[in-house]
Biotite code that builds the C-alpha atoms (Angstrom):
import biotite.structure as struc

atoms = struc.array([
    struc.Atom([141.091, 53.139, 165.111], chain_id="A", res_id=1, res_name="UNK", atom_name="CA", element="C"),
    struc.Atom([139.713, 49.589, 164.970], chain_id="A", res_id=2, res_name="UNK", atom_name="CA", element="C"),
    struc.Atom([140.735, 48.827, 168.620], chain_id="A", res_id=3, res_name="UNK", atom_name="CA", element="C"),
    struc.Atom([138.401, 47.854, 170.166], chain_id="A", res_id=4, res_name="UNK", atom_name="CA", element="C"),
    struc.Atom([125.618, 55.751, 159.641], chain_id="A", res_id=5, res_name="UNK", atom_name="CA", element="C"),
    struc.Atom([122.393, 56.435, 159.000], chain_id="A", res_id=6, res_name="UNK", atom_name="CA", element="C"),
    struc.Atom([121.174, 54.909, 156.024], chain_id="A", res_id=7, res_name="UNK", atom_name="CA", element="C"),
    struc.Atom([117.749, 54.347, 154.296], chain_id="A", res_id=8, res_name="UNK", atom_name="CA", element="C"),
    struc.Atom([118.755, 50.527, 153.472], chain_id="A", res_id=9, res_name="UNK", atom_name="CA", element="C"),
    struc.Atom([121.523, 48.201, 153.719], chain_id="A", res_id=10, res_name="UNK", atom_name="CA", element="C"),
    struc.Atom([122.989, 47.173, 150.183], chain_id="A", res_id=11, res_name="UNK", atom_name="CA", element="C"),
    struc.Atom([122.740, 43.653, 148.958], chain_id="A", res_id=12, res_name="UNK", atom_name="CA", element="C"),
    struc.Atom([126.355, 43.679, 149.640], chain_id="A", res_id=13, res_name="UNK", atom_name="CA", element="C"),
    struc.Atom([126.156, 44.341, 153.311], chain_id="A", res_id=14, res_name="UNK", atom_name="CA", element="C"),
    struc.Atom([127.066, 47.860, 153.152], chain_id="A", res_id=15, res_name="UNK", atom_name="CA", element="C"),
    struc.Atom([125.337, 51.072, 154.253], chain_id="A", res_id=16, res_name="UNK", atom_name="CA", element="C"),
    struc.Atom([123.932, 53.157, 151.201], chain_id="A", res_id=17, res_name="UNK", atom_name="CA", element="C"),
    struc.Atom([125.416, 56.543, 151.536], chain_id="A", res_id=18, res_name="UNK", atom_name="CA", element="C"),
    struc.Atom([122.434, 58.150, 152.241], chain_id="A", res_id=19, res_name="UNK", atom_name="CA", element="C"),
    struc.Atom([122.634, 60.674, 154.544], chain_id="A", res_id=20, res_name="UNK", atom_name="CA", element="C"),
    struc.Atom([119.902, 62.331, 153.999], chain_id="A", res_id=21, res_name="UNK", atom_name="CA", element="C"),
    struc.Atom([117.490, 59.833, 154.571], chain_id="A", res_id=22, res_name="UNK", atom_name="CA", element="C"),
    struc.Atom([117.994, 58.343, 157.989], chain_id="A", res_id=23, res_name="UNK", atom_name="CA", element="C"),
    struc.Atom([116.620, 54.957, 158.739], chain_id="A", res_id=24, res_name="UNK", atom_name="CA", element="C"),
    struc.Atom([117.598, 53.762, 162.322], chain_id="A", res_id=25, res_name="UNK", atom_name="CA", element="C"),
    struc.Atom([116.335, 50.408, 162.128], chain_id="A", res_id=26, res_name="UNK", atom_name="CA", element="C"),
    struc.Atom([118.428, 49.636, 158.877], chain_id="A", res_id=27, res_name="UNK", atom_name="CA", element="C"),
    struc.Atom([121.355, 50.938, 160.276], chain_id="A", res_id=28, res_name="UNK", atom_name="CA", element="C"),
    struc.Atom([120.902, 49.230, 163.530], chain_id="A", res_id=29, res_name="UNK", atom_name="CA", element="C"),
    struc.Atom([119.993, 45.965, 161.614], chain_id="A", res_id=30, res_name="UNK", atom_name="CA", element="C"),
    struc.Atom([123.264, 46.075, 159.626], chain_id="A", res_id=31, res_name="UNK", atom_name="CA", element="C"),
    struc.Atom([125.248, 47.428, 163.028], chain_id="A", res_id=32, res_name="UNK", atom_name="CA", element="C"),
    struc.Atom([123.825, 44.204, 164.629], chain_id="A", res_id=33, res_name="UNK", atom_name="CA", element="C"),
    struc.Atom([125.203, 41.685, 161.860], chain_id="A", res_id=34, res_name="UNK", atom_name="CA", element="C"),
    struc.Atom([128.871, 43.650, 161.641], chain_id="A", res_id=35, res_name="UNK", atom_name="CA", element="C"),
    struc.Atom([128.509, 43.221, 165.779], chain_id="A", res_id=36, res_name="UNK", atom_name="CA", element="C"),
    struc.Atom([127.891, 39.050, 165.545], chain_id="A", res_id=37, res_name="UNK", atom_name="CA", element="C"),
    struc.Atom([129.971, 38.547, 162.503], chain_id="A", res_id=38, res_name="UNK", atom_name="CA", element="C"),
    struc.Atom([133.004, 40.680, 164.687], chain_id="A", res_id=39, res_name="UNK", atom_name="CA", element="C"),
    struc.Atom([132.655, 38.698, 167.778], chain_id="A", res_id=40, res_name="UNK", atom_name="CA", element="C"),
    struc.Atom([133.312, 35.148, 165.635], chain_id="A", res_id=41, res_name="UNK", atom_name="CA", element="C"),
    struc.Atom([136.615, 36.730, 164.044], chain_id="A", res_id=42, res_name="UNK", atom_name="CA", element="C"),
    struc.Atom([134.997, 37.899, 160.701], chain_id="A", res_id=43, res_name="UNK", atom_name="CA", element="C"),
    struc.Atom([134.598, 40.656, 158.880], chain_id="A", res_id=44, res_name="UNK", atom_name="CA", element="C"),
    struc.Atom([133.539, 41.506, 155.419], chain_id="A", res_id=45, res_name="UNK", atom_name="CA", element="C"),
    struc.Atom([136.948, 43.976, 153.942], chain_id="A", res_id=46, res_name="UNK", atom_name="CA", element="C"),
    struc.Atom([135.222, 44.972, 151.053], chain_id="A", res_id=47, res_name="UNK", atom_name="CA", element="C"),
    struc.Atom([132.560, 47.782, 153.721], chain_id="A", res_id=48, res_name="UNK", atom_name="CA", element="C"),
    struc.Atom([135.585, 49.812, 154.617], chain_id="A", res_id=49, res_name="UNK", atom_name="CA", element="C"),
    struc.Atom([136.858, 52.721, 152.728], chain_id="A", res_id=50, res_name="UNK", atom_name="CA", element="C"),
    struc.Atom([140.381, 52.158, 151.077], chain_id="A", res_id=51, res_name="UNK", atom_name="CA", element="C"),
    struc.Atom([141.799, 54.674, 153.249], chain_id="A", res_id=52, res_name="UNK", atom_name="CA", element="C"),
    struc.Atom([140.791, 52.636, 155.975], chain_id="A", res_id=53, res_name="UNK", atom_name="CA", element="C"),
    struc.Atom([141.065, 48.987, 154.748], chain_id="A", res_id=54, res_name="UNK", atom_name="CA", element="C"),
    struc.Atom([144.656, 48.510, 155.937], chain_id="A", res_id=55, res_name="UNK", atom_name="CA", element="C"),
    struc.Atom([143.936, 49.001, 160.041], chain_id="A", res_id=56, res_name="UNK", atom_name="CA", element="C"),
    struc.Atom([141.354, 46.105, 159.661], chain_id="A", res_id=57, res_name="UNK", atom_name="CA", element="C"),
    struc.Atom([144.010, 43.408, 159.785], chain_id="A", res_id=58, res_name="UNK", atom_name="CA", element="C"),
    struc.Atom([143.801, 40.077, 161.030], chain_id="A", res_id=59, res_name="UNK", atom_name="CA", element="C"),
    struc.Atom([145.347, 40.922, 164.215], chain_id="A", res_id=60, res_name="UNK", atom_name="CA", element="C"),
    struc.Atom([143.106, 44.110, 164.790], chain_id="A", res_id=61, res_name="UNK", atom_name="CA", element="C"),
    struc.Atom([139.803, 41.630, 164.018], chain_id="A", res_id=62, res_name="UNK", atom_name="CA", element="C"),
    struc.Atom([141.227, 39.036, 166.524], chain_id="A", res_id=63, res_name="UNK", atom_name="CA", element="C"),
    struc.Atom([141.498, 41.671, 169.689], chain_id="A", res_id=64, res_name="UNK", atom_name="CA", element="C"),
    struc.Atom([138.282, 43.545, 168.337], chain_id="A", res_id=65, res_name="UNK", atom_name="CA", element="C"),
    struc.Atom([136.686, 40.226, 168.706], chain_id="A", res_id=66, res_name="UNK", atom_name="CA", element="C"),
    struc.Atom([138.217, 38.832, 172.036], chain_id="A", res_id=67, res_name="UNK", atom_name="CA", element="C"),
    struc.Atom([137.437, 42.249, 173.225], chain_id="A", res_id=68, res_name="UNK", atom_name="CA", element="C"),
    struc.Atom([133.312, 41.986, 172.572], chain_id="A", res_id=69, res_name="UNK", atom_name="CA", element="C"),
    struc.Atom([133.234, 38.682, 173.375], chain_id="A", res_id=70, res_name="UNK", atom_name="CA", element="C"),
    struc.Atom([133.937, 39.650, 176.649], chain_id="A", res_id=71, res_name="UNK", atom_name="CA", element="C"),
    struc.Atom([130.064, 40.583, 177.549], chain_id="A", res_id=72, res_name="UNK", atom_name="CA", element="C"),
    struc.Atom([129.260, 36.280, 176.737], chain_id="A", res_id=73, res_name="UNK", atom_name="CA", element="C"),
    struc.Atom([126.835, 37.196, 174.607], chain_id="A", res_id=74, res_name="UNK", atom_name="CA", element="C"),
    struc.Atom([124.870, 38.554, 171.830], chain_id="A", res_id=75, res_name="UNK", atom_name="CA", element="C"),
    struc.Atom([123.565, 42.215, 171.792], chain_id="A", res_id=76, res_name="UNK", atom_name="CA", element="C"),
    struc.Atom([120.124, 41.959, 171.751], chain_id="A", res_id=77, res_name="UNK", atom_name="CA", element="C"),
    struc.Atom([119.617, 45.183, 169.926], chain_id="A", res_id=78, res_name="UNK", atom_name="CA", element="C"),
    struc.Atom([121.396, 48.205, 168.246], chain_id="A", res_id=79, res_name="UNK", atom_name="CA", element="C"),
    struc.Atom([120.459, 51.269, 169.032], chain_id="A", res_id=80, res_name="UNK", atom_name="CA", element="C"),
    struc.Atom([121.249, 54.417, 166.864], chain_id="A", res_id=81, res_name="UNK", atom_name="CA", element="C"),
    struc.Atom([122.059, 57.150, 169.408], chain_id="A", res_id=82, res_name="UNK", atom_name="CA", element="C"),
    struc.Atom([123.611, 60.021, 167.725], chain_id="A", res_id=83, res_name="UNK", atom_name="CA", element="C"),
    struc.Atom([124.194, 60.484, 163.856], chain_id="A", res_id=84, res_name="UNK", atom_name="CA", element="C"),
    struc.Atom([126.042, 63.330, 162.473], chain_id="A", res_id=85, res_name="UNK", atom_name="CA", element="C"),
    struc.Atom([126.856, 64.191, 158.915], chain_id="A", res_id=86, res_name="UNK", atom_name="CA", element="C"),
    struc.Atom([130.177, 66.182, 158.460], chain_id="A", res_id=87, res_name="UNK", atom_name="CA", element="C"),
    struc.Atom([131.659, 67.335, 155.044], chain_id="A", res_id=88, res_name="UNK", atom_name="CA", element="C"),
    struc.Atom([131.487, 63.362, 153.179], chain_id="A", res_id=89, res_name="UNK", atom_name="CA", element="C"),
    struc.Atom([131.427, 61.408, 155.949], chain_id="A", res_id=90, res_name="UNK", atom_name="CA", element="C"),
    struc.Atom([128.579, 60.471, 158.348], chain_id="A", res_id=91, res_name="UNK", atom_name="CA", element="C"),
    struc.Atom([129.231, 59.538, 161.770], chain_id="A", res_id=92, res_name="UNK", atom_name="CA", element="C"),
    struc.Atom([126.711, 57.371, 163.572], chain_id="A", res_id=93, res_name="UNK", atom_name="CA", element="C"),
    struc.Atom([127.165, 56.366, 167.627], chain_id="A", res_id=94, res_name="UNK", atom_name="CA", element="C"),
    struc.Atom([124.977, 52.949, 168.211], chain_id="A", res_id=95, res_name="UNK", atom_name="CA", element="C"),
    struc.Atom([124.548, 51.458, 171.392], chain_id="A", res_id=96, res_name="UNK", atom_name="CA", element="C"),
    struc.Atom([124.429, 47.963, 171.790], chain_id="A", res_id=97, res_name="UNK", atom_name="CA", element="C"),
    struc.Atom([122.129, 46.804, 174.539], chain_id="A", res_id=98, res_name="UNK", atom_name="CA", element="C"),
    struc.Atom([122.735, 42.789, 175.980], chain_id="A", res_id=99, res_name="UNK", atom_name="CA", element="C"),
    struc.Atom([121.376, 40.282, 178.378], chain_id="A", res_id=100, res_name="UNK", atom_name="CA", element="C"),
    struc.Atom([122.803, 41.072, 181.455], chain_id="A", res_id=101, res_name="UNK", atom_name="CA", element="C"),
    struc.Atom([121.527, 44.810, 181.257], chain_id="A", res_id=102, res_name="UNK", atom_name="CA", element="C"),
    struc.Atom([124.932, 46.304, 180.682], chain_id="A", res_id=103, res_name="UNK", atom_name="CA", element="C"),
    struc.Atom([126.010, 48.186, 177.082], chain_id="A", res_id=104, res_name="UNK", atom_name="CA", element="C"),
    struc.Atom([128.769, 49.406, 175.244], chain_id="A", res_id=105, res_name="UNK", atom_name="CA", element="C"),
    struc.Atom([129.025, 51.842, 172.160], chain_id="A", res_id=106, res_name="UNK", atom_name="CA", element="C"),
    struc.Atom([130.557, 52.182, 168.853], chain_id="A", res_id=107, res_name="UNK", atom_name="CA", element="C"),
    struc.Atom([131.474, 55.018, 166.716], chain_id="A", res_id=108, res_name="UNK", atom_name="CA", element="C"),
    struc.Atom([130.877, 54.489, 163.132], chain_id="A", res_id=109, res_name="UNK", atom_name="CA", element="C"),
    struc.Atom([132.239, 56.653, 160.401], chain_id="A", res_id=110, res_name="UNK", atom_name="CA", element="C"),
    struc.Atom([131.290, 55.991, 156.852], chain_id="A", res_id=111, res_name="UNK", atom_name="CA", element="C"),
    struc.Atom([132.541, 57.667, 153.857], chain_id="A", res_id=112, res_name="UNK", atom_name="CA", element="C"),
    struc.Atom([130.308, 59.163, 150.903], chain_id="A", res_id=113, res_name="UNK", atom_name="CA", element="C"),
    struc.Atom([129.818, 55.483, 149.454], chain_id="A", res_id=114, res_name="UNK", atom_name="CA", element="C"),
    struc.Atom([128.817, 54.257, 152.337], chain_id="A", res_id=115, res_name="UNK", atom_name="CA", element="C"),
    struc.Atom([131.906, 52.494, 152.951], chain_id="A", res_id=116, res_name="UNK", atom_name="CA", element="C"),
    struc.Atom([133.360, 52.263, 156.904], chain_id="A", res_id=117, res_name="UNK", atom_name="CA", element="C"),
    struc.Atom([136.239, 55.166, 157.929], chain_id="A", res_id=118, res_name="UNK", atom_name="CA", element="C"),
    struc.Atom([136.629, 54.125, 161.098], chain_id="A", res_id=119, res_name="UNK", atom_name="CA", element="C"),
    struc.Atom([135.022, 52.623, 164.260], chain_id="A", res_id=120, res_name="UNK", atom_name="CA", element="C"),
    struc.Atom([136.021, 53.258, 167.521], chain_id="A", res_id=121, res_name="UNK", atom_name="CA", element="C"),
    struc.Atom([134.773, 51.494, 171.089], chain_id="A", res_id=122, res_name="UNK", atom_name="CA", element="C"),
    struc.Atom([133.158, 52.892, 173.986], chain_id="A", res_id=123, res_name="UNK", atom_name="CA", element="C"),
    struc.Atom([133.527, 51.469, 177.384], chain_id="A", res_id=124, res_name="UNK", atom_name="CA", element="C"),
    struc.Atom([133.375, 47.676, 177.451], chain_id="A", res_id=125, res_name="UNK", atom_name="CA", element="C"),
    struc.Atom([131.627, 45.531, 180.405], chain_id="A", res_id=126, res_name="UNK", atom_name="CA", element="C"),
    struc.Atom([133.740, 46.230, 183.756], chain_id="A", res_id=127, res_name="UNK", atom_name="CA", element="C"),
    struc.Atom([135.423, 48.920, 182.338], chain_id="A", res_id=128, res_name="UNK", atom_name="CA", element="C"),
])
């Protein structure tokens, strides 16, 4: 699913508490705005996905992820959180991210009980 959730705080450790319950966009869209940058240079932190999820996030998934959001030339300049949703353990959260040239794409989140990323999946990139 890594072609190409609403949380209170963001953990010292970079990951999403698993809070549900108390939704705070602007922590969640702070934290969706570093994963963002940190994906378009080729990097990613391993340890914020869930095990069952860990293994899709190879080297070769991060390289195409990141040639594929490099292809707006620049920086988001924000995050917005469109849609969350909360179903059984995992929360889903859609954020839209918003750059110079006017033009957007989104990206599904989905984050387990720990807070730890199930999946992420693209929305329609520049030109698409």
């Amino acid at each position: 699913m890594l072609s190409a959730a609403p949380f209170a705080t963001v953990r010292a450790d970079g990951t999403p508490p698993a809070a549900a319950a108390k939704i705070d966009p602007a922590g969640l869209s702070a934290w969706a705005m570093r994963w963002f940058t940190e994906m378009m240079a080729g990097r990613t932190d391993r340890t914020q996905y869930a095990p069952v999820f860990a293994p899709e996030v190879t080297d070769a998934a991060i390289a195409r992820m990141a040639r594929d959001l490099n292809a707006y030339r620049a920086e988001p300049l924000r995050a917005e959180i469109v849609q969350t949703r909360t179903v059984g353990d995992q929360t889903f959260a859609v954020v839209k991210f918003v750059f110079p040239r006017g033009d957007a794409t989104s990206l599904l989140f989905g984050f387990d009980a720990a807070g730890r990323i199930t999946g992420v999946a693209v929305g329609a990139l520049a030109g698409d």
